[in-house]
FISE-801143 format. One record per residue (C-alpha): residue number from 1; residue in three letters; x, y, z. Coordinates in nm, 4 decimals. Example, Ala and Ser with C-alpha at 12.3 -4.5 7.8 and 13.67 -1.06 7.14 Angstrom:
BEGIN
- 1/ALA/1.2300/-0.4500/0.7800 $
- 2/SER/1.3670/-0.1060/0.7140 $
END
This chain:
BEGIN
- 1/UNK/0.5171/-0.2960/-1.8196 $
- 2/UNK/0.8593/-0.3764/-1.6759 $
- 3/UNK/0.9147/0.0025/-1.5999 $
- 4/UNK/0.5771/0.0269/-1.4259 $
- 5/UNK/0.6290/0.1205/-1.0264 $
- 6/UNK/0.4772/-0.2652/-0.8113 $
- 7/UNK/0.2382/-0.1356/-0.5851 $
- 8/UNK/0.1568/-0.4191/-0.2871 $
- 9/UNK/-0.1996/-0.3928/-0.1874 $
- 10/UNK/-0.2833/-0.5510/0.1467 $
- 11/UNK/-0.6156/-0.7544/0.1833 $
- 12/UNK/-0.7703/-0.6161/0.5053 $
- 13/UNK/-0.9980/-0.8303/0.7237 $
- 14/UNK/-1.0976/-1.1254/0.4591 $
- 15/UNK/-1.4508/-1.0692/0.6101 $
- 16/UNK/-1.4584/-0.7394/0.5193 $
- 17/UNK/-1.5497/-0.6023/0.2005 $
- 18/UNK/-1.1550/-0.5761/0.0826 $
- 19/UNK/-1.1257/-0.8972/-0.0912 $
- 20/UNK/-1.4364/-0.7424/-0.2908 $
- 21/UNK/-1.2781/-0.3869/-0.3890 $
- 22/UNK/-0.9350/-0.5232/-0.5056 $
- 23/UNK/-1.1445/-0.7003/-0.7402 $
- 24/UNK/-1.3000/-0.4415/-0.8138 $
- 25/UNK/-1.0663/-0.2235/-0.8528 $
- 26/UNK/-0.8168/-0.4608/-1.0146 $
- 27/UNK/-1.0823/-0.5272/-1.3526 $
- 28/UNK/-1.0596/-0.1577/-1.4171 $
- 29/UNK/-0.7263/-0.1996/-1.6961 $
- 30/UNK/-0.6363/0.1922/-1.5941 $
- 31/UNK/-0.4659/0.1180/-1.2488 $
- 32/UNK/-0.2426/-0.0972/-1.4939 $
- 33/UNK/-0.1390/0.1358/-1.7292 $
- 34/UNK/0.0266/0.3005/-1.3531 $
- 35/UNK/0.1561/0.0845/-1.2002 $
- 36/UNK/0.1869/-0.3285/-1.1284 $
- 37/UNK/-0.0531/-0.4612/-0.8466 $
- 38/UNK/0.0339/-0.7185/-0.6044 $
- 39/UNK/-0.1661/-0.8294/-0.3444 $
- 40/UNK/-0.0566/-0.9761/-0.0174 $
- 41/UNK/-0.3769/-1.2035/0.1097 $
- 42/UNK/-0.5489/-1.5290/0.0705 $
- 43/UNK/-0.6279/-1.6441/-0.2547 $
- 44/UNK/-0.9470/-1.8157/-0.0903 $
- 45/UNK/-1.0974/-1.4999/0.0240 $
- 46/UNK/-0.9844/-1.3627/-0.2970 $
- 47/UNK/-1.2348/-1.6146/-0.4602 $
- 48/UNK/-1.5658/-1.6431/-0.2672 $
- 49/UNK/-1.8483/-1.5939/-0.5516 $
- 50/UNK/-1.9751/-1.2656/-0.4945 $
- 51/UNK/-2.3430/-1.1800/-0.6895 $
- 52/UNK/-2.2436/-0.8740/-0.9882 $
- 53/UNK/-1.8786/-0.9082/-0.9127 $
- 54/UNK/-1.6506/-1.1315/-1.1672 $
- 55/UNK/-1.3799/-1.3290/-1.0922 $
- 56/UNK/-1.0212/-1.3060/-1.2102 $
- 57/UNK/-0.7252/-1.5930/-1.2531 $
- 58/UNK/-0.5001/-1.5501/-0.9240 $
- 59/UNK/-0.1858/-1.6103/-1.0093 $
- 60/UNK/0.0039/-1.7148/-0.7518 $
- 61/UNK/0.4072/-1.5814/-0.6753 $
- 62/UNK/0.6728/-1.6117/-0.4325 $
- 63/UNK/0.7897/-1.2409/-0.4803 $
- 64/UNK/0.6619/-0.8913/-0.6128 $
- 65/UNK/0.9794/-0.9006/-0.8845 $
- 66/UNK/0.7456/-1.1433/-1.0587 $
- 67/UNK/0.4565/-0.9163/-1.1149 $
- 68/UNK/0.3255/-0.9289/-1.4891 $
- 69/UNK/0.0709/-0.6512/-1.4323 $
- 70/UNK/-0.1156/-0.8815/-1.6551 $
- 71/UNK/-0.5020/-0.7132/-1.6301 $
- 72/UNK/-0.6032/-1.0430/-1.7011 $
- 73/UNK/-0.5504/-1.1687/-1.3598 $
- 74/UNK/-0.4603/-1.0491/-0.9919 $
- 75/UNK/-0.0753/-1.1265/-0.8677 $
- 76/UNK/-0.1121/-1.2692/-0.5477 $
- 77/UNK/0.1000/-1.3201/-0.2454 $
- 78/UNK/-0.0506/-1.5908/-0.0359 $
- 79/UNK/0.0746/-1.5390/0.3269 $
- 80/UNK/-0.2554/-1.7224/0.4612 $
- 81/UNK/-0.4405/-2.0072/0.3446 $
- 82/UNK/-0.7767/-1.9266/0.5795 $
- 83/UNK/-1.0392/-2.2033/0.6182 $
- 84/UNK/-1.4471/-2.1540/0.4527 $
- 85/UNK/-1.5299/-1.9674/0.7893 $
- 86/UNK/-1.2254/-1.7484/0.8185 $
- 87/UNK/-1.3653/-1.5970/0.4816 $
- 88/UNK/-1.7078/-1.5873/0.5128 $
- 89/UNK/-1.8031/-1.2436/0.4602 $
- 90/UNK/-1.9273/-1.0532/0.7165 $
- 91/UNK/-1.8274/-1.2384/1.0157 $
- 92/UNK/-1.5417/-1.1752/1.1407 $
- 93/UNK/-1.2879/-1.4510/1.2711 $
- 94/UNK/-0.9826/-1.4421/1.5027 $
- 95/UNK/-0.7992/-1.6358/1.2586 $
- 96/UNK/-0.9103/-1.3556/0.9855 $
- 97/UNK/-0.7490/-1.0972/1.2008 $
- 98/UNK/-0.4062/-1.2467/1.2498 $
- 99/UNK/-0.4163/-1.3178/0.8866 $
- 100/UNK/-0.5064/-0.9241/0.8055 $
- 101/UNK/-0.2066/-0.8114/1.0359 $
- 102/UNK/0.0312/-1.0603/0.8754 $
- 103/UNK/-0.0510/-0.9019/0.5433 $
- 104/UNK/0.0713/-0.6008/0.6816 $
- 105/UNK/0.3731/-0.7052/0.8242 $
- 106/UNK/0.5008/-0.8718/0.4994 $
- 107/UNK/0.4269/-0.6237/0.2852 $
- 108/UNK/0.6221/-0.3767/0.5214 $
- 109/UNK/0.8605/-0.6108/0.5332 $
- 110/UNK/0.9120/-0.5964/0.1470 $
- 111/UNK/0.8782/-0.2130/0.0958 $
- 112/UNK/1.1211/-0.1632/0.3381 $
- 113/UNK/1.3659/-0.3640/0.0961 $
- 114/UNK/1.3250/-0.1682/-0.1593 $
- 115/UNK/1.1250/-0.4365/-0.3416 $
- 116/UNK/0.7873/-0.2148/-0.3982 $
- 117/UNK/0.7706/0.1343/-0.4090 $
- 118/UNK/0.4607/0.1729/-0.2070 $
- 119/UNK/0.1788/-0.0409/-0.0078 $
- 120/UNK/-0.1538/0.0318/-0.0292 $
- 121/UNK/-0.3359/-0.0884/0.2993 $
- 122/UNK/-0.7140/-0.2765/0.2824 $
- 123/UNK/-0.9824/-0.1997/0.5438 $
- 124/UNK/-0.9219/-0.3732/0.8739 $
- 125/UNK/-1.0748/-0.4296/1.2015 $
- 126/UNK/-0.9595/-0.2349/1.4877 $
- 127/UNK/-1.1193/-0.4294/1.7689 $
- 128/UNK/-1.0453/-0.7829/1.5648 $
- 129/UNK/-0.6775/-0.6476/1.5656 $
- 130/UNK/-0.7166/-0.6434/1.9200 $
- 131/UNK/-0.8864/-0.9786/1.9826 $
- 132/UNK/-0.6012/-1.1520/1.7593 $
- 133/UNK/-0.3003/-1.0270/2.0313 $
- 134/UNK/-0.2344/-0.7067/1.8829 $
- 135/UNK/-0.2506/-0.3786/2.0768 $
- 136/UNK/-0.2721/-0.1644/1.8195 $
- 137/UNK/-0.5193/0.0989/1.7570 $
- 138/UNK/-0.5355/0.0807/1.3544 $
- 139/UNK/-0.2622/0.0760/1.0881 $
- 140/UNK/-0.0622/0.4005/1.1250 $
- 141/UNK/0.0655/0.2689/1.4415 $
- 142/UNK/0.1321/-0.0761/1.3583 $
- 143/UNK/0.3042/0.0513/1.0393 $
- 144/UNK/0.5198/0.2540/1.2651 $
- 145/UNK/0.5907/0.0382/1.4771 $
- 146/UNK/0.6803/-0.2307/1.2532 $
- 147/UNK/0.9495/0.0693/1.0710 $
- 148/UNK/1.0168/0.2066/1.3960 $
- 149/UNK/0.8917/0.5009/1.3197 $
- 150/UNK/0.8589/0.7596/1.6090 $
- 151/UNK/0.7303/1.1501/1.4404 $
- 152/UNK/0.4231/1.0007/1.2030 $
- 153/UNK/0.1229/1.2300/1.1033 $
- 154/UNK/-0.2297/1.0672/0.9286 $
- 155/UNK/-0.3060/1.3008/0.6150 $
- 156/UNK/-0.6399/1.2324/0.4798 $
- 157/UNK/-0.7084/1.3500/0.1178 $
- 158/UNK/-0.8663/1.4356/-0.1410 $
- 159/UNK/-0.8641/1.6690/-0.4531 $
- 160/UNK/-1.0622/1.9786/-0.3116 $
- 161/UNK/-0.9151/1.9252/0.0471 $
- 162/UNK/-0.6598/1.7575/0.2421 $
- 163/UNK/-0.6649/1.7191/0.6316 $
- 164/UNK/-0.3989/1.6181/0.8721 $
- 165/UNK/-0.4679/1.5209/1.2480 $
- 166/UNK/-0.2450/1.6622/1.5784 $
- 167/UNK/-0.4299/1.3909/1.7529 $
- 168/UNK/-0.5921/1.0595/1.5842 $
- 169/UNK/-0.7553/0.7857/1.7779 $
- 170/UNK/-0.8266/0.8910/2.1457 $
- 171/UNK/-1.1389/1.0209/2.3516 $
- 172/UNK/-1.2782/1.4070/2.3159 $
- 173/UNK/-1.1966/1.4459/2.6751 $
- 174/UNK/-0.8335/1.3450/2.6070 $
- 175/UNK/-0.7585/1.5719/2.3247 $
- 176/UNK/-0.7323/1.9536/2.5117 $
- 177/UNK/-0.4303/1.6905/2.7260 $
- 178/UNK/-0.2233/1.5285/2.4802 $
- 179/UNK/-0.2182/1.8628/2.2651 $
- 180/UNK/0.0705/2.0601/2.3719 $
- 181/UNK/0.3234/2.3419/2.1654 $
- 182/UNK/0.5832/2.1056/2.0212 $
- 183/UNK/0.3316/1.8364/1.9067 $
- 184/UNK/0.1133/2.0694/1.7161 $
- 185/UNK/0.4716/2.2099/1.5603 $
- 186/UNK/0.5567/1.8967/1.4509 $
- 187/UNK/0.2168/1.7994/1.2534 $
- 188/UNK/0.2489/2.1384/1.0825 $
- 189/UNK/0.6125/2.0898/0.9731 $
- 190/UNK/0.5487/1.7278/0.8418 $
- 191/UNK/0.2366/1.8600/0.7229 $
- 192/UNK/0.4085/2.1194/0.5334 $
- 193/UNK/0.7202/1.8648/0.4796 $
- 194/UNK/0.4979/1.6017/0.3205 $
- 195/UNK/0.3128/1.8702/0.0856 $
- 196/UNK/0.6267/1.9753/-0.1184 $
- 197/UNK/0.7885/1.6038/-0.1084 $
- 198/UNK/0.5210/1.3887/-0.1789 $
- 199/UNK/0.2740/1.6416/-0.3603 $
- 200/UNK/0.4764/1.8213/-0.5725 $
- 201/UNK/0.3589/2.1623/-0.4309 $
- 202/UNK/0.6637/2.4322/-0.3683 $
- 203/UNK/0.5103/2.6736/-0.1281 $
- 204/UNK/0.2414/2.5075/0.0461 $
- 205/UNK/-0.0278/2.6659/0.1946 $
- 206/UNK/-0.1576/2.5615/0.5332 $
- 207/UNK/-0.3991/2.6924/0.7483 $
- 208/UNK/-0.4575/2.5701/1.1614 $
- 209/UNK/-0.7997/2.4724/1.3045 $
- 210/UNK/-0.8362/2.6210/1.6709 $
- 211/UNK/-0.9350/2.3956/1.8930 $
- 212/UNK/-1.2452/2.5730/2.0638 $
- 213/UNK/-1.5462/2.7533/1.9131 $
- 214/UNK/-1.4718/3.1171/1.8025 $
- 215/UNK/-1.1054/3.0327/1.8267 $
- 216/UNK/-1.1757/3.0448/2.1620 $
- 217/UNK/-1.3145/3.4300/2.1403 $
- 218/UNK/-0.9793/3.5867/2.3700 $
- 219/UNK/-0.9811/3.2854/2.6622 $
- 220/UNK/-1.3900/3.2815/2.6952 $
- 221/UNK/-1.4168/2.9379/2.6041 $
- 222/UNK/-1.1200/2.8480/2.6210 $
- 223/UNK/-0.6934/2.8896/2.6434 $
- 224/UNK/-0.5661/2.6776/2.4243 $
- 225/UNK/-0.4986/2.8732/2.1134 $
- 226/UNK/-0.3086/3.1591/2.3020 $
- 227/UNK/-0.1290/2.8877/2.5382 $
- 228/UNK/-0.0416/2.5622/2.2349 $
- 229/UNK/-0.1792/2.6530/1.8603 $
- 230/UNK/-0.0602/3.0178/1.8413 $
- 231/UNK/0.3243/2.9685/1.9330 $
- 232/UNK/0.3481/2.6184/1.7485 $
- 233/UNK/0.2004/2.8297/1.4616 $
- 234/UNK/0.4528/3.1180/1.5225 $
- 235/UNK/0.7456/2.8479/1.5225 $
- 236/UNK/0.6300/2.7099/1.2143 $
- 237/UNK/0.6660/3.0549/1.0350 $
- 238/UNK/1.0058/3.1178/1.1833 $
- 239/UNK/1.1101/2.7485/1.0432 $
- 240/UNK/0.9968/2.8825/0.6922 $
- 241/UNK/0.6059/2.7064/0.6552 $
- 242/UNK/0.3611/2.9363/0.4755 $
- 243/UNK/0.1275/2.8634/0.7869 $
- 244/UNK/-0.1767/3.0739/0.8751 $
- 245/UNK/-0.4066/3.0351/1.2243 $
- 246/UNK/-0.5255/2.9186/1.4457 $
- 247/UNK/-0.8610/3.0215/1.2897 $
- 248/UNK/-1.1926/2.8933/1.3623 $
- 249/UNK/-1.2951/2.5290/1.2554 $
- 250/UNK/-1.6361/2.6491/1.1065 $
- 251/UNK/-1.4887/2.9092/0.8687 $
- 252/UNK/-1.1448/2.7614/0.7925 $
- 253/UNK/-1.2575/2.4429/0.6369 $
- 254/UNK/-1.4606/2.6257/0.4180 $
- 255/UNK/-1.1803/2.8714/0.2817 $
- 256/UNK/-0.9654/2.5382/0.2039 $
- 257/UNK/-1.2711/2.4269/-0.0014 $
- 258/UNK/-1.2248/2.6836/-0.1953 $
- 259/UNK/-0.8476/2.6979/-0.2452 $
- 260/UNK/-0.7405/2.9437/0.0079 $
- 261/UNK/-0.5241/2.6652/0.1647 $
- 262/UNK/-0.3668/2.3725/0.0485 $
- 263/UNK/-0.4099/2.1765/0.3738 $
- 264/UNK/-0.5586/2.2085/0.7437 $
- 265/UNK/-0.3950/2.1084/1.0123 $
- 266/UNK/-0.7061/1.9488/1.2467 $
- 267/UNK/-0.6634/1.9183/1.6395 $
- 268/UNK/-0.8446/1.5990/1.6593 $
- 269/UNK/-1.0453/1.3532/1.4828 $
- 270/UNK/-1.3906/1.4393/1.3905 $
- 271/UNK/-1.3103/1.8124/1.3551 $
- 272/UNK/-1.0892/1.7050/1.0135 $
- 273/UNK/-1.2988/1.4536/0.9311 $
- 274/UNK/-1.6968/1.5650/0.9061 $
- 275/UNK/-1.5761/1.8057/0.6457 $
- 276/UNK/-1.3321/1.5625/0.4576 $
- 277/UNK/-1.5810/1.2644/0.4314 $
- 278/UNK/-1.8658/1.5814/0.3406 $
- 279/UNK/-1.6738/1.6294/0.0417 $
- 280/UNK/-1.4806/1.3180/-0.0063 $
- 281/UNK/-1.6815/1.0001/0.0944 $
- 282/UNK/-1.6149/0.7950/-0.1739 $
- 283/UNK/-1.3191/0.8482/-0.2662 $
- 284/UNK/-1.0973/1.0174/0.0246 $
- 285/UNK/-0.7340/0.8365/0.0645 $
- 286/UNK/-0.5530/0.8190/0.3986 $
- 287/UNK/-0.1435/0.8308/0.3738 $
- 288/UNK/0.0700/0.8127/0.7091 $
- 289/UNK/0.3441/1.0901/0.6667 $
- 290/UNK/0.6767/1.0500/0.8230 $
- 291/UNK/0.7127/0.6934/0.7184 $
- 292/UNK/1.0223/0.5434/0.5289 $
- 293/UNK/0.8129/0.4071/0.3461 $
- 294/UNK/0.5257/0.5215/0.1032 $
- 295/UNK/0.1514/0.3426/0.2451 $
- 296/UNK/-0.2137/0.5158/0.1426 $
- 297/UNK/-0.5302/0.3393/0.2496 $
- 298/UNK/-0.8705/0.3128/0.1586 $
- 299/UNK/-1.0385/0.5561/0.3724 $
- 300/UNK/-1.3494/0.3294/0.4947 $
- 301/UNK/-1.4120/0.0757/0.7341 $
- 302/UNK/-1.4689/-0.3138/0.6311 $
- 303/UNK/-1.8515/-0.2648/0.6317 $
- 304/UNK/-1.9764/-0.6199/0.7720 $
- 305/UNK/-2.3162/-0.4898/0.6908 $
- 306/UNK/-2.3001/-0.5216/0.2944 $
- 307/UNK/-1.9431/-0.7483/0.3195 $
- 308/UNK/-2.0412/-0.9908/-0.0092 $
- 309/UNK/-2.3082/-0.8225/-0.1314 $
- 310/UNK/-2.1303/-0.6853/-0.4129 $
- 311/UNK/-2.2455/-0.3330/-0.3751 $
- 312/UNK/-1.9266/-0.2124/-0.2090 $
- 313/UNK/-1.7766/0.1281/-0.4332 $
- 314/UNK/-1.3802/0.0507/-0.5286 $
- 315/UNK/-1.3703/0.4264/-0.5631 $
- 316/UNK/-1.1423/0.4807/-0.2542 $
- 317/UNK/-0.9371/0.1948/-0.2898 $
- 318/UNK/-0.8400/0.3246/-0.6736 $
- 319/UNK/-0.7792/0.6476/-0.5524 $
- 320/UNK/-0.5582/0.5401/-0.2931 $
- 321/UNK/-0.3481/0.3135/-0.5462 $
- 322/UNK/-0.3500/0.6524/-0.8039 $
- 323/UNK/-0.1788/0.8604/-0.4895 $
- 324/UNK/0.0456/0.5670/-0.3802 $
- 325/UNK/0.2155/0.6273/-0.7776 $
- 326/UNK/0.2237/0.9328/-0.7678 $
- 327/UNK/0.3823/0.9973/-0.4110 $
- 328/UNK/0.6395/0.7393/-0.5017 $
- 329/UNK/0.7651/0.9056/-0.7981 $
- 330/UNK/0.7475/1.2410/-0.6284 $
- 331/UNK/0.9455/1.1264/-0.3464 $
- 332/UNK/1.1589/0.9457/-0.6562 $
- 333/UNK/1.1910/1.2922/-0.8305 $
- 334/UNK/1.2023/1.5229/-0.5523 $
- 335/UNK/1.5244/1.4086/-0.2931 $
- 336/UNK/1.6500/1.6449/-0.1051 $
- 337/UNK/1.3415/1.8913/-0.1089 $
- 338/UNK/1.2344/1.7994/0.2531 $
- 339/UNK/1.5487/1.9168/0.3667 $
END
């Protein structure tokens, strides 16, 4: 087991349904015969009785270097020790939220060391993030901010199709004015970057959404493919990407379905995301490219509504733990290729 990569796996909200799919995730032995789990959370959390869901022996340790990955049981860092209503599933606490951002921040802290070769992050609470002092809209930035990280691209994935964003969390209206030439460049070369480094592919294939219907049918409804997309497209080819576009959203997402391309480049939110989640629901992963470090996330949402039920699906947290291995020992293998 020794020569297993640790993987630290972040708890999320404790009122969310993340203390549920670790241990979920963590009785199946196969993520074990990848890698060695640690989890960075609260061992109470980690315990509430949950109907249909069994319980594992926590075993509690100062540092990932003492992970057994031991099936048996679930390696835990405890960085909080949260009171009965802190980790009462589905309500949400501001004491759960610092806790689920201190997770973060020591596990960071760790992989930046050198101590784990990748963290995998739980679902968390945007808003809760916010009520707990944190102005941060979600993990990507936090995680860059806390490896001072400037250039950083969200990749969602999955087998049939992989997605990355030019813009992530901001309002419709906003998108046509934080686009701009250099910024849609730079998501295509990381993009394109990330795709040979951290997926193994040599010539990736990428092909760029427009941003209007019809590609904006010659300026009718709309200028931003001639004045943005196109050149940041026509840069990318010059720098050597195998990039196509920008081609209409309805027909392009499609053709990637079907292997034409080996990722789209999105220009905001929804536009990447309706077609991922149509094809990837359960078990889609989100990695942040452009990090120092190697994090994936479940791609869901802690889901208050059914929070200690037991009826929440592990699916997305195993796949995420599966891609965290095998980035890592691409990026392990493949120095020197994203030059």
């Amino acid at each position: 087991m020794s020569h297993l990569p640790i993987i630290g796996i972040t708890m999320g909200d404790p009122s969310g349904i993340g203390p549920e799919i670790i241990r979920k995730a963590l009785s199946d032995s196969k993520i074990y015969e990848i890698c060695r789990p640690v989890v960075w959370g609260d061992a109470g959390a980690l315990s509430v009785k949950i109907h249909g869901v069994s319980g594992k022996p926590i075993r509690e340790i100062s540092s990932p270097l003492e992970a057994g990955g031991d099936p048996g049981g679930i390696d835990l860092i405890a960085v909080s020790q949260l009171g009965k209503e802190a980790i009462t599933p589905g309500i949400p606490r501001v004491e759960g939220g610092e806790a689920m951002v201190s997770y973060i921040s020591k596990a960071v802290e760790t992989a930046q060391r050198g101590e784990i070769a990748a963290i995998v992050t739980g679902p968390i609470n945007k808003a809760l993030m916010h009520e707990a002092g944190y102005s941060f809209d979600g993990h990507t930035p936090l995680i860059a901010h806390l490896t001072n990280t400037k250039d950083y691209v969200m990749m969602l994935a999955g087998n049939r199709l992989k997605v990355t964003l030019a813009t992530i969390h901001c309002a419709l209206e906003r998108v046509p004015y934080i686009l701009n030439t250099d910024r849609i460049h730079r998501t295509i070369w990381m993009t394109w970057q990330a795709l040979r480094l951290d997926f193994g592919i040599k010539e990736p294939r990428l092909g760029v959404a427009a941003l209007n219907p019809h590609g904006g049918e010659s300026g009718l409804f709309g200028s931003e493919e001639d004045r943005m997309i196109g050149p940041a497209v026509e840069r990318a080819m010059s720098d050597g990407c195998l990039v196509e576009g920008p081609f209409p959203a309805d027909t392009l997402f499609y053709k990637a379905s079907k292997g034409e391309f080996d990722a789209v480049v999105a220009m905001y939110h929804d536009q990447g995301l309706i077609p991922l989640k149509l094809l990837h629901f359960s078990d889609a992963v989100n990695i942040t490219l452009g990090l120092p470090i190697v994090r994936t996330s479940a791609d869901h949402g802690t889901a208050y509504d059914i929070a200690g039920k037991g009826v929440a699906d592990p699916s997305s947290l195993k796949a995420a733990i599966c891609m965290a291995v095998t980035v890592a020992e691409n990026r392990a293998r493949g120095k020197g290729l994203s030059s």
